[in-house]
C-alpha positions as CSV (number, residue, x, y, z in Angstrom):
1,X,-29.9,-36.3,21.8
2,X,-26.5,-36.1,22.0
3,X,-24.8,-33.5,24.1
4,X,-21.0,-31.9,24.9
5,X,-19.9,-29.8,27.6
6,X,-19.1,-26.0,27.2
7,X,-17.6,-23.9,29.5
8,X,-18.7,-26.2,32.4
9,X,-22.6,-26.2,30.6
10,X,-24.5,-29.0,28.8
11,X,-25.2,-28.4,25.5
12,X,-27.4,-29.9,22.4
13,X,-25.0,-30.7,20.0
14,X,-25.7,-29.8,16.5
15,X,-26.1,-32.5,13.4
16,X,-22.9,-31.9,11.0
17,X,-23.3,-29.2,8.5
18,X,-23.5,-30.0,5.0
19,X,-19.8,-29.0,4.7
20,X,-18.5,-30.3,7.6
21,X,-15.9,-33.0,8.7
22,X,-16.5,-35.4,11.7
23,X,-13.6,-34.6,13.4
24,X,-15.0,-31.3,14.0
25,X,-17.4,-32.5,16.1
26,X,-16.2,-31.9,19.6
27,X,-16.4,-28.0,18.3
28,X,-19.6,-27.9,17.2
29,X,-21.3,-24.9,19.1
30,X,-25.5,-24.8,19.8
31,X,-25.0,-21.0,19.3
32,X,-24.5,-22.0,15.8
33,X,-27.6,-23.5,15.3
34,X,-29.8,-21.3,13.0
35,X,-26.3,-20.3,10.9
36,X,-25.9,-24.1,10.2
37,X,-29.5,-24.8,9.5
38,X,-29.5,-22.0,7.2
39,X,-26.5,-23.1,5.4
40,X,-28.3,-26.9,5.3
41,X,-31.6,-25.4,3.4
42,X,-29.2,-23.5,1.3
43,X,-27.2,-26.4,0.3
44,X,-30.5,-28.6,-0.5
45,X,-32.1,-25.7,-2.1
46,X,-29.3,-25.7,-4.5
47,X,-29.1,-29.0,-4.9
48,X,-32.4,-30.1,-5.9
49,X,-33.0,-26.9,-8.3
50,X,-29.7,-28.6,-9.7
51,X,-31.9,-32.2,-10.3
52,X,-35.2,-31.4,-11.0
53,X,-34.2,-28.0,-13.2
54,X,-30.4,-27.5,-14.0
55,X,-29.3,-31.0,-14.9
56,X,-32.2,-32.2,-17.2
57,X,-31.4,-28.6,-19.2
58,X,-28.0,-29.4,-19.5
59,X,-29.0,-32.7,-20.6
60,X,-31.7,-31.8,-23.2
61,X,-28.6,-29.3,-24.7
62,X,-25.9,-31.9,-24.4
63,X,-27.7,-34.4,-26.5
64,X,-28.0,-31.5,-29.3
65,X,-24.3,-31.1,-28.9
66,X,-24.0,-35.0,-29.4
67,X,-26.4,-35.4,-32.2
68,X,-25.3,-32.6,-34.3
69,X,-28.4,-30.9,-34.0
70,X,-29.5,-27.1,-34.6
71,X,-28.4,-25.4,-31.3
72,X,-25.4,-27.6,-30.4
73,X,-22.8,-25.4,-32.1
74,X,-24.3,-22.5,-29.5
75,X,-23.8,-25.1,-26.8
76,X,-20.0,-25.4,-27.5
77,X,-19.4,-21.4,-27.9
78,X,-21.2,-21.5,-24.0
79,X,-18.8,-23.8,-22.6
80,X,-20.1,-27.2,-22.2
81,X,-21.9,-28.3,-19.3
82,X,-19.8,-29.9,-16.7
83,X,-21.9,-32.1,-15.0
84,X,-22.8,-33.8,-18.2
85,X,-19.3,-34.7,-19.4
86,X,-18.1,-35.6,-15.9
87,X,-21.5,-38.0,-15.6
88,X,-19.7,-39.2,-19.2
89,X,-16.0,-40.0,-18.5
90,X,-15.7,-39.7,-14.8
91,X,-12.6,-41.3,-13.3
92,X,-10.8,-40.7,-17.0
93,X,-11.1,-37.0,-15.6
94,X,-8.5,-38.2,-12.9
95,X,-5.0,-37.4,-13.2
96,X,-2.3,-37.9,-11.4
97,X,0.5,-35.8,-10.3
98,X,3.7,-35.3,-7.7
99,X,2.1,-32.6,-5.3
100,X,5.5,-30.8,-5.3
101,X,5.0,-30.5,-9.0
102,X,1.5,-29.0,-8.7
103,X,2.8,-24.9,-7.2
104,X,0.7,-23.2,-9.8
105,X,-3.5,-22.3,-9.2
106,X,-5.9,-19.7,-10.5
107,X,-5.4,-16.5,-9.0
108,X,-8.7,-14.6,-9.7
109,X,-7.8,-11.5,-7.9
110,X,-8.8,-8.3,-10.6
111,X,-11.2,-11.1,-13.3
112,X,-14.5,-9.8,-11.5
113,X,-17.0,-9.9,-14.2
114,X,-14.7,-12.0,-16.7
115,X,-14.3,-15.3,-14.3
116,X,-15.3,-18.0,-16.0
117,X,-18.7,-20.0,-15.1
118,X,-17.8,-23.0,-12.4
119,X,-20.8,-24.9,-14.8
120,X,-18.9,-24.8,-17.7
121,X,-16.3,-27.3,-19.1
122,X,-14.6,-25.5,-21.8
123,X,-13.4,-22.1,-20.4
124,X,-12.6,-19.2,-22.6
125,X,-9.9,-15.5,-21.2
126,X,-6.9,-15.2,-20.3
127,X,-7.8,-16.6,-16.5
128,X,-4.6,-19.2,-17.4
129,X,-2.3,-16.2,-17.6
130,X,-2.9,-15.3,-13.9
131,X,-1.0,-17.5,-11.5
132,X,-0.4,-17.8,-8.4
133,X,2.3,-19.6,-6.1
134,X,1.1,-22.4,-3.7
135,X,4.4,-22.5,-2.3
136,X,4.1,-19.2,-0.8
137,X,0.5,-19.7,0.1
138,X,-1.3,-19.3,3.2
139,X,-2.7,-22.8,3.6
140,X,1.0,-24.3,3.2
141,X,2.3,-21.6,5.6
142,X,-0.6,-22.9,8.1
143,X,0.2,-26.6,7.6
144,X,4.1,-25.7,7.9
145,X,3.6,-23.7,11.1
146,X,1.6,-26.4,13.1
147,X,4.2,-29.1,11.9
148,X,7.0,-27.4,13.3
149,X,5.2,-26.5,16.6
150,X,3.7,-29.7,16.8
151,X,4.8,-30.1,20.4
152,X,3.3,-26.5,21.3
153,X,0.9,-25.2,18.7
154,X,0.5,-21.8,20.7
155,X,3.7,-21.4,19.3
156,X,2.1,-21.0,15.8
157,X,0.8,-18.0,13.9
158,X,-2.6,-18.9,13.3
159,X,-3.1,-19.6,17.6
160,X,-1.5,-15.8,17.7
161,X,-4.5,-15.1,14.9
162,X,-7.2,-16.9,16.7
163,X,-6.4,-15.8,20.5
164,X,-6.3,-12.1,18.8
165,X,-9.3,-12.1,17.5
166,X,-10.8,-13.9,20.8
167,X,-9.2,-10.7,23.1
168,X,-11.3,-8.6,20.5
169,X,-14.0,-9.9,21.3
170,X,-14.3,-11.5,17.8
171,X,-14.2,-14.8,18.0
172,X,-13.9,-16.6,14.4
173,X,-16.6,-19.1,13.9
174,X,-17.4,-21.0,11.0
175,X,-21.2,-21.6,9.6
176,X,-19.7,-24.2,7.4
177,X,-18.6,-26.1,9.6
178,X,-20.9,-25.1,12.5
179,X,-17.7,-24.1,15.1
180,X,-16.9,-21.2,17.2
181,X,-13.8,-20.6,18.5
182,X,-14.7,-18.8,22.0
183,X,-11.7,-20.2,23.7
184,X,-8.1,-21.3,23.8
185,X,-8.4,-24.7,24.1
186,X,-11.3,-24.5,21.6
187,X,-8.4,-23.0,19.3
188,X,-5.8,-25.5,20.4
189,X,-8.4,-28.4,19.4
190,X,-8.8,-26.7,16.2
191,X,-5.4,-26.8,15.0
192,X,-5.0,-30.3,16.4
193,X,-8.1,-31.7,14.0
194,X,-5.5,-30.6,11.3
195,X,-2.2,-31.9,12.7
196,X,-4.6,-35.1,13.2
197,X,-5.3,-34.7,9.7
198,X,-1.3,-34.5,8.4
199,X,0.1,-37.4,10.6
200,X,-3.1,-39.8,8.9
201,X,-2.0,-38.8,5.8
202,X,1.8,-39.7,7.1
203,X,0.5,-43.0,7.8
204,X,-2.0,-44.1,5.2
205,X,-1.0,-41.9,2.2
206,X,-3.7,-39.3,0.9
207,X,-7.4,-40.5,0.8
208,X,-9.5,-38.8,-2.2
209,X,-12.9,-39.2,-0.2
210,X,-11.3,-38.0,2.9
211,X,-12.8,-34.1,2.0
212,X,-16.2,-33.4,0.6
213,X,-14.5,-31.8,-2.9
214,X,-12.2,-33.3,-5.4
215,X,-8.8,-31.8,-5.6
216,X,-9.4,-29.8,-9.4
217,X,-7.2,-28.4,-11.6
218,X,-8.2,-27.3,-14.8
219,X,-5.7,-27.3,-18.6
220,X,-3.9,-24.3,-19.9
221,X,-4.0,-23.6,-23.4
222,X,-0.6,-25.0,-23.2
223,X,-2.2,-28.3,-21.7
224,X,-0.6,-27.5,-18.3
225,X,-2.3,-27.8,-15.6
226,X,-3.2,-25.2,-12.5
227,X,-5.0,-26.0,-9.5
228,X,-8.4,-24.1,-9.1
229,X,-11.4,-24.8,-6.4
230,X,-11.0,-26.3,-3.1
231,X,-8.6,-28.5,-1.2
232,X,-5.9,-26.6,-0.6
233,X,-5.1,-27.7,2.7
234,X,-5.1,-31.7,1.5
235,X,-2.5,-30.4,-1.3
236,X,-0.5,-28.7,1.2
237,X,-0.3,-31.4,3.6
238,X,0.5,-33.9,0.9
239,X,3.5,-31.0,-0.2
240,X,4.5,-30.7,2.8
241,X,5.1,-34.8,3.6
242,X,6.1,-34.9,0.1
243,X,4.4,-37.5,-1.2
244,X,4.8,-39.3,-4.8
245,X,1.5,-38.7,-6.0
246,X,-1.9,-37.7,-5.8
247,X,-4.8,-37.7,-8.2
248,X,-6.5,-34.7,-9.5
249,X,-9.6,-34.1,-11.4
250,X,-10.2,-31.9,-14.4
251,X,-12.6,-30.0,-13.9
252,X,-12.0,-27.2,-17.0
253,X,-9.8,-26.5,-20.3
254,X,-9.4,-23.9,-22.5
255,X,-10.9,-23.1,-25.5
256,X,-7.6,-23.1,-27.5
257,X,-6.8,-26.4,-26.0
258,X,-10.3,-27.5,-26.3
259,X,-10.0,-26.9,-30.2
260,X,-6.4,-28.4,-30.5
261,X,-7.3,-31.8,-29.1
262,X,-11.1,-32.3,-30.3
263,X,-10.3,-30.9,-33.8
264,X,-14.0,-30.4,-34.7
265,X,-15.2,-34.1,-33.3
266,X,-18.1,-34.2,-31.3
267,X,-19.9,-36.7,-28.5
268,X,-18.3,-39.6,-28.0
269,X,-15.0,-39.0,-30.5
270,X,-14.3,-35.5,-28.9
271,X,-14.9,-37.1,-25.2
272,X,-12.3,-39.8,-26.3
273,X,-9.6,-37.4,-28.3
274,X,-9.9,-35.3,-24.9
275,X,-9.7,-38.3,-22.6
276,X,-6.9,-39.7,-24.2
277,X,-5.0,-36.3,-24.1
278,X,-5.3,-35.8,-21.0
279,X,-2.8,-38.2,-18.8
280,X,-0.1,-36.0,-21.0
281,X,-1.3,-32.9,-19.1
282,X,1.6,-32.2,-16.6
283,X,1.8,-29.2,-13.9
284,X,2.3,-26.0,-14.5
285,X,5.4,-24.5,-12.9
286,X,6.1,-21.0,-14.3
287,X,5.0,-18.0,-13.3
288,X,2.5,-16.4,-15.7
289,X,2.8,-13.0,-17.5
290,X,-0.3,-11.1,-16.3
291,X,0.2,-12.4,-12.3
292,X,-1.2,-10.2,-10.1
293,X,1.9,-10.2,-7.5
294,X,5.6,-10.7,-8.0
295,X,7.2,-14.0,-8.4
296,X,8.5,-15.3,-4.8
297,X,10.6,-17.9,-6.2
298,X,11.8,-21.4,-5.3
299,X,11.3,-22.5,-1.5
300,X,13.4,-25.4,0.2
301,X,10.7,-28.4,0.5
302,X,11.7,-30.8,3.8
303,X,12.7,-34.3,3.2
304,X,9.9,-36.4,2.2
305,X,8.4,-38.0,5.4
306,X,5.8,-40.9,4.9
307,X,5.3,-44.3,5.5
308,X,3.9,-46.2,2.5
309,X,6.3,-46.8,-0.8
């Protein structure tokens, strides 16, 4: 077994949880244990009811969908299963996109009951009409902040956070990610791991298996496109260095677009008519008319700063 010193004492480290990155390792905390084993049986609970019961029921109503059989029309109206039409065109979902471009995501704030389901394809509301600004965000403020204090990241606001909530006696921890946070340099290792992260991503450009979820963005009935789920941080960093392009993967529509593109097809014609639209999807820049907060406006981006062409 192997161990890591804390506060002077040898400890057993932990195995990585099932969302966690290597180069959290050195902050992995045994006092975080029984919150990462819990989030493990969690994750592999939900994944296997996924194989052995969610998958095989998407598939058994995909292929009605596909066939034209009694009970595929109901399919559509529910959405479309994801998983089945990702297992279908996979890396035709990919798009790619200048990061700078991409400002727009999802702001659910006020949907509660009307969110859309994550399992569903085809999305129907007015989720597309509710915006918010990744310019102003607080994963590109973070990503900012330890940039410019690179030299001294006590300097930043989220040590000031951190070291706050450690004089509380409320030190953040994460069961995700199986770290806790009980000390400065603990803190000061943190927020190197993710200046570690921007100066790779300087050097060798941004790597799509780097975090355990696809950068997704899902199509406007306008066939825009707004950045939803996870990755934030990747996006910001590649903002922030300013980098040509990244890929994205779509991981919803909506209905009205849905209906636009696929015109009635079905299976394989309606997967192609919505593959082939796709690469003509561009970001979504605007601000939408039911955003929950005020538009902030433009922000001055810094001069691109990478080293491949």
């Amino acid at each position: 077994m192997s161990f890591f010193l804390h506060r002077g004492i040898e400890t057993p480290s932990l195995p990585l949880p099932p969302s966690g990155d290597r180069a959290f390792a050195p902050l992995l905390d045994a006092r975080m244990r029984w919150p990462v084993r819990r989030a493990r049986w969690q994750a592999a609970l939900r994944d296997g009811f996924q194989r052995r019961v969610g998958i095989p029921i998407e598939e058994f109503w995909w292929h009605l969908w596909e066939r034209h059989l009694p009970g595929g029309d109901r399919l559509e109206g529910l959405g479309l299963p994801r998983r089945s039409l990702e297992s279908r065109l996979g890396e035709r979902l990919v798009v790619h996109v200048d990061p700078r471009e991409l400002v727009r995501s999802v702001d659910w704030r006020g949907t509660g009951r009307h969110r859309p389901s994550s399992s569903a394809f085809v999305w129907d509301g007015d989720w597309d009409l509710r915006r918010g600004d990744l310019r102003h965000s607080s994963r590109y403020r973070f990503i900012s902040d330890i940039d410019a204090h690179r030299h001294d990241l006590r300097l930043t606001e989220r040590f000031r956070q951190l070291h706050a909530r450690l004089e509380s006696g409320r030190p953040w921890s994460s069961y995700q990610q199986g770290i806790l946070l009980d000390s400065d340099e603990r803190i000061l290792t943190y927020l190197r791991v993710y200046l570690s992260f921007l100066d790779d991503m300087t050097l060798r450009g941004f790597d799509a298996t780097r975090g355990k979820d696809v950068l997704g963005v899902a199509v406007t009935r306008e066939g825009r496109l707004l950045k939803i789920n996870r990755g934030l941080h990747r996006l910001a960093m590649a903002q922030r260095l300013g980098l040509p392009s990244i890929p994205v993967q779509v991981k919803s529509v909506h209905r009205q677009w849905w209906d636009a593109v696929v015109a009635g097809a079905r299976g394989s014609q309606a997967l192609e008519r919505l593959a082939e639209a796709l690469p003509g999807c561009t970001p979504e820049w605007r601000p939408g008319p039911l955003d929950p907060a005020p538009d902030l406006g433009e922000v001055a981006w810094p001069e691109p700063r990478h080293t491949l062409s």
